[in-house]
C-alpha positions as YAML, in Angstrom:
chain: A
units: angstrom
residues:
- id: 1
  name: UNK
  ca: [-22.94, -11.90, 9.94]
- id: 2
  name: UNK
  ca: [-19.56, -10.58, 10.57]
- id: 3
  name: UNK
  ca: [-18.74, -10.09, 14.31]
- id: 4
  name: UNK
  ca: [-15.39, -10.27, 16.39]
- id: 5
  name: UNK
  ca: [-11.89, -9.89, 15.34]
- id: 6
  name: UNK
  ca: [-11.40, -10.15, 11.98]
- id: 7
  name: UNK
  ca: [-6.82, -10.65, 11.36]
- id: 8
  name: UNK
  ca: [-5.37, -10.23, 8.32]
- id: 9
  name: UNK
  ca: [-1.44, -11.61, 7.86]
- id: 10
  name: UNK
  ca: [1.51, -11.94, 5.67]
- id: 11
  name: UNK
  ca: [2.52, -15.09, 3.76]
- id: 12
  name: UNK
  ca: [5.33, -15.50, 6.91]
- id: 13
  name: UNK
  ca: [2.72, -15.27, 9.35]
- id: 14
  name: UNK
  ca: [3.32, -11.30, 10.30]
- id: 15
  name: UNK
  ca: [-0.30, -9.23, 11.57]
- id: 16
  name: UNK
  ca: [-0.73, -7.07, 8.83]
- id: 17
  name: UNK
  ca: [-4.87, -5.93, 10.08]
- id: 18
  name: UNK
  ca: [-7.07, -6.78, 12.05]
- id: 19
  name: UNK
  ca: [-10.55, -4.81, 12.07]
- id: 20
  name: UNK
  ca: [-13.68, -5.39, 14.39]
- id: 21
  name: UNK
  ca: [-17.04, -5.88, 13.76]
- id: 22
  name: UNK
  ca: [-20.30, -5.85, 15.08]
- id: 23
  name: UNK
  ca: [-23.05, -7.02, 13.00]
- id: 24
  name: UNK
  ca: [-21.51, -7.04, 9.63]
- id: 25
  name: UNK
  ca: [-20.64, -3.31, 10.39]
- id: 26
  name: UNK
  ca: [-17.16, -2.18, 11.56]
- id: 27
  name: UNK
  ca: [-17.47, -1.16, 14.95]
- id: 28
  name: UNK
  ca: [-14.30, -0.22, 17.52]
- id: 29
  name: UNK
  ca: [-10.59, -0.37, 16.69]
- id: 30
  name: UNK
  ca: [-9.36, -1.60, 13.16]
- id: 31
  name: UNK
  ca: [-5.49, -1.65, 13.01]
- id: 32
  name: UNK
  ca: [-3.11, -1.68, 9.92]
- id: 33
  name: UNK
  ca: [0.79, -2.33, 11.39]
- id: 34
  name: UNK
  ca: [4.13, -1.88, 9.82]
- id: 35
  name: UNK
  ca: [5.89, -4.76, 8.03]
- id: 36
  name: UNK
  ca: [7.40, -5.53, 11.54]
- id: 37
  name: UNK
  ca: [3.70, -6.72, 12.99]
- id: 38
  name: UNK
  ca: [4.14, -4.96, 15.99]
- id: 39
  name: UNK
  ca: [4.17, -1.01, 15.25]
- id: 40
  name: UNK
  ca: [0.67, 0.17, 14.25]
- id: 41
  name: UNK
  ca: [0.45, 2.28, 11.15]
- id: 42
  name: UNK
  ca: [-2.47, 3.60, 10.89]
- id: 43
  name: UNK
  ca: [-5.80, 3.14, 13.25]
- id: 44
  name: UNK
  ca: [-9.65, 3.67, 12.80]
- id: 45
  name: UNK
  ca: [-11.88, 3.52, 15.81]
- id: 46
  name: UNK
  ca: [-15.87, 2.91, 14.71]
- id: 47
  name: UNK
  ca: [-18.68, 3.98, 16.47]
- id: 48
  name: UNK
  ca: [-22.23, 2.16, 16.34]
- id: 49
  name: UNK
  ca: [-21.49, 0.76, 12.66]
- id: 50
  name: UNK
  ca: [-22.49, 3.99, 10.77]
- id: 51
  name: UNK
  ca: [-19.83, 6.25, 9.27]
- id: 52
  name: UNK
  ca: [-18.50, 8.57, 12.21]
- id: 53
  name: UNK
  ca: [-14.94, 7.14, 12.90]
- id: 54
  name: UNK
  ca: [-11.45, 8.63, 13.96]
- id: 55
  name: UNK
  ca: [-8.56, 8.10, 11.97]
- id: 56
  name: UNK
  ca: [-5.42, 8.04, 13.76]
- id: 57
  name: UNK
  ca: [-1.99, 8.04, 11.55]
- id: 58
  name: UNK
  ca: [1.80, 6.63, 13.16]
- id: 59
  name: UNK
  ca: [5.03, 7.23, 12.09]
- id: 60
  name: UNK
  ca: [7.30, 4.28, 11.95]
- id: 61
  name: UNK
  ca: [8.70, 4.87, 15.64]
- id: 62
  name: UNK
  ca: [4.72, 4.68, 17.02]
- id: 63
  name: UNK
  ca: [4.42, 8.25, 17.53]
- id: 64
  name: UNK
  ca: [0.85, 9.70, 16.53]
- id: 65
  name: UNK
  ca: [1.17, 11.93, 13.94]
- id: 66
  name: UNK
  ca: [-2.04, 12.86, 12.69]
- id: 67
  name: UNK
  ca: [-5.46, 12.56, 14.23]
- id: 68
  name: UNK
  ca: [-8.73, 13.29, 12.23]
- id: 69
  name: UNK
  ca: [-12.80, 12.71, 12.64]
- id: 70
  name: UNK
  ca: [-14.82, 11.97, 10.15]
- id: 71
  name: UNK
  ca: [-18.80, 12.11, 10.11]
- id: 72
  name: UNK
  ca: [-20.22, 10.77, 7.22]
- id: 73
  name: UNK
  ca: [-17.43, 8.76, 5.53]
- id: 74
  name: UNK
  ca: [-16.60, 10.97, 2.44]
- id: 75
  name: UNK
  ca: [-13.09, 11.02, 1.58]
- id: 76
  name: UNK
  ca: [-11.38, 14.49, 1.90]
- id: 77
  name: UNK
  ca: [-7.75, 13.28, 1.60]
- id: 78
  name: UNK
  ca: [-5.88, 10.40, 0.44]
- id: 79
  name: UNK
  ca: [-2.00, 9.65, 0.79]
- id: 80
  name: UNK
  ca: [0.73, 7.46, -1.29]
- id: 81
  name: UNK
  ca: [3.38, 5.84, 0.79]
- id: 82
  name: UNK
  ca: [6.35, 5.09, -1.42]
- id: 83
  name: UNK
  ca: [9.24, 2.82, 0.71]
- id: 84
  name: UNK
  ca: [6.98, 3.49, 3.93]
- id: 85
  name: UNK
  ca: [6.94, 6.98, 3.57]
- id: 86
  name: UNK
  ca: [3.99, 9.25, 2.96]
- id: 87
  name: UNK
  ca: [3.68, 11.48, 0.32]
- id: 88
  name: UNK
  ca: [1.45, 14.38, -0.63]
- id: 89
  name: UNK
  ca: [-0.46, 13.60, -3.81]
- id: 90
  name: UNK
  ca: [0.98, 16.46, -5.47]
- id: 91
  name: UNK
  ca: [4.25, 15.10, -4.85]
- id: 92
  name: UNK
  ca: [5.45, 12.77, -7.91]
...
């Protein structure tokens, strides 16, 4: 079973993720960061293993630009980043 800190990092050695999990479920704060290792990117706090989690989204200077809930884990957006920047799908 999966539990603890779970780090993901570059070929260099730079913290890329890290997730947490409690029994083979995520559960608290998972963490993607910038290419730097340092600014988070994007963050995803679990509750109890199921699907209800909060999605947080950073801009490249750390400020929180986006904050949404989600209750039973369906998808209802998804975003490209091209050179670090997001895009809207319908943008091409």
């Amino acid at each position: 079973m999966l539990n603890g800190q779970w780090k993901t990092y570059t070929l260099r050695g730079t913290l890329v993720n890290f997730q947490t999990f409690k029994d083979d479920s995520l559960n608290g704060i998972s963490r993607d960061y910038w290419i730097d290792g340092k600014t988070v990117m994007s963050e995803r706090e679990f509750f109890n293993g199921n699907n209800k989690f909060l999605a947080r989204e950073f801009g490249k200077n750390g400020r929180l630009e986006s904050e949404i809930p989600y209750e039973d884990g369906t998808v209802r957006e998804t975003k490209t980043y091209v050179d670090g920047e997001a895009r809207n799908n319908q943008d091409k």
